[in-house]
N, C-alpha and C positions, 0 to 999 in steps of 0.2 A: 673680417676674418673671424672666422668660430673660436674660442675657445681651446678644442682641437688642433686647430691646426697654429696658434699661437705657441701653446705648449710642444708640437712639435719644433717649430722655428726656434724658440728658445733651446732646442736640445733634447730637450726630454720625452718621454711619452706616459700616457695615461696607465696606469698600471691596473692589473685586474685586480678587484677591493681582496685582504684578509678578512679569511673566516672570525669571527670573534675567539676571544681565549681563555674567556670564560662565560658565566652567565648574564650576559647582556645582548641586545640588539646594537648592530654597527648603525644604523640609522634610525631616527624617531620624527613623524611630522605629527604637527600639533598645526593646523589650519596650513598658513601657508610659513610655516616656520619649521625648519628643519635641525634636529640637534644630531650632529655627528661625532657618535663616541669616539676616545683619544685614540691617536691613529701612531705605530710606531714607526721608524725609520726602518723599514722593513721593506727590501726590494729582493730581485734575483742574486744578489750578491750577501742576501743573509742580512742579519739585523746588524744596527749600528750601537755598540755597548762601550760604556765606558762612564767615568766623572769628571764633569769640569773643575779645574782645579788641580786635578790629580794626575789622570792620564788621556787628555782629550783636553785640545784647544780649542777656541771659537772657533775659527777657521774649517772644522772637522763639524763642527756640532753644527751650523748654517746650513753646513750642506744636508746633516740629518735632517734638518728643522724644513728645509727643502721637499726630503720624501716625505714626512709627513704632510706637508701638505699635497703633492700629489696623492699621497693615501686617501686621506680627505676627499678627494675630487672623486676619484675612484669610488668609493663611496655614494658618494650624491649620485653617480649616474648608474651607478651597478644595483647596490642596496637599495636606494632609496626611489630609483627610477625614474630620475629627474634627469631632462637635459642638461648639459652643464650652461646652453644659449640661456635656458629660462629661468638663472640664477639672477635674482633682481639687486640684492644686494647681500654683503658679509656685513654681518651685523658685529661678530666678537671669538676671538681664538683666546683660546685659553691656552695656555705654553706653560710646558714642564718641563724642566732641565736636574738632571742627574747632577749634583754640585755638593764643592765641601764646603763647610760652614763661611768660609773664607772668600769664596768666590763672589763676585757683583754681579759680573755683565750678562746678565741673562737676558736682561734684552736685548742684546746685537745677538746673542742666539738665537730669539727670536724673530729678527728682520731675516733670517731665511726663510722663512715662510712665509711673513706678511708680505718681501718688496717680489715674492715671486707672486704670489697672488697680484698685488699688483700691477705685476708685470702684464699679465694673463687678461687681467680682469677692468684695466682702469679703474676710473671713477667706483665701481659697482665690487672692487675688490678693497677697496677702504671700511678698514674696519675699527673697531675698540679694541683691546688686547687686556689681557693678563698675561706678565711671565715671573713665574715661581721659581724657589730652587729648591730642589725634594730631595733628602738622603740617598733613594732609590727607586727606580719604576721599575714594571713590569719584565721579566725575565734580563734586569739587567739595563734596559735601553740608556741611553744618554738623554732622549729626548722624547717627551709626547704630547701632541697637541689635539684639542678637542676644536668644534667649529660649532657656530651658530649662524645658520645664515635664510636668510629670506627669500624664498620662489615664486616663479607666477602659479 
């Protein structure tokens, strides 16, 4: 099963990559190493904005931590023009969560994207992780996650 059509079965679908939102490139390859800039919880339903802690539960926030990683994917094969087949491995996500000084669990925010990756990806979607908690992101978001991953 592709990739594709995993993410379809699981429910979801591949979304077409966001424009960057400021001055950077959405994708970078460096030989066969690919860095995907932070991708927001940003689908057809409009961004996902809020602080954990405050007004946004895990529960809400996994599922953003979710689109970001579809963003991510979107990416790799749109931006960066890479199959999502010939993804050899995830090497490292960096995970950002919108939180008040108080809040812990950023890393179960985080397992919406690593155990969907996983889901998708087996073995080849196991990766290293950072998750942070940051005052504020990018126009507001609750969540953003960056990707470092390995192509043929």
């Amino acid at each position: 099963m592709t990739p594709e059509e995993k993410i379809k079965e699981l429910g979801f679908e591949l979304p077409a990559p966001v424009a960057p939102l400021a001055s950077y490139v959405p994708a970078q390859r460096v030989g066969n190493v690919l860095h995907i800039s932070g991708q927001l919880p940003m689908d057809s339903e409009g961004l996902r904005k809020g602080t954990l802690g405050k007004d946004v539960g895990v529960e809400e926030a996994q599922k953003a931590a979710q689109i970001c990683a579809l963003n991510i994917l979107g990416q790799i094969k749109s931006s960066a023009g890479v199959e999502l087949g010939d993804i050899k491995q995830f090497i490292k996500l960096g995970i950002f969560v919108a939180s008040t000084p108080d809040f812990v669990e950023h890393h179960l925010v985080g397992n919406g994207a690593s155990d969907l990756i996983g889901e998708i990806f087996g073995d080849v979607g196991k990766h290293a992780r950072a998750a942070v908690g940051v005052s504020a992101l990018p126009l507001g978001a609750m969540v953003e996650i960056e990707a470092i991953v390995e192509v043929q």
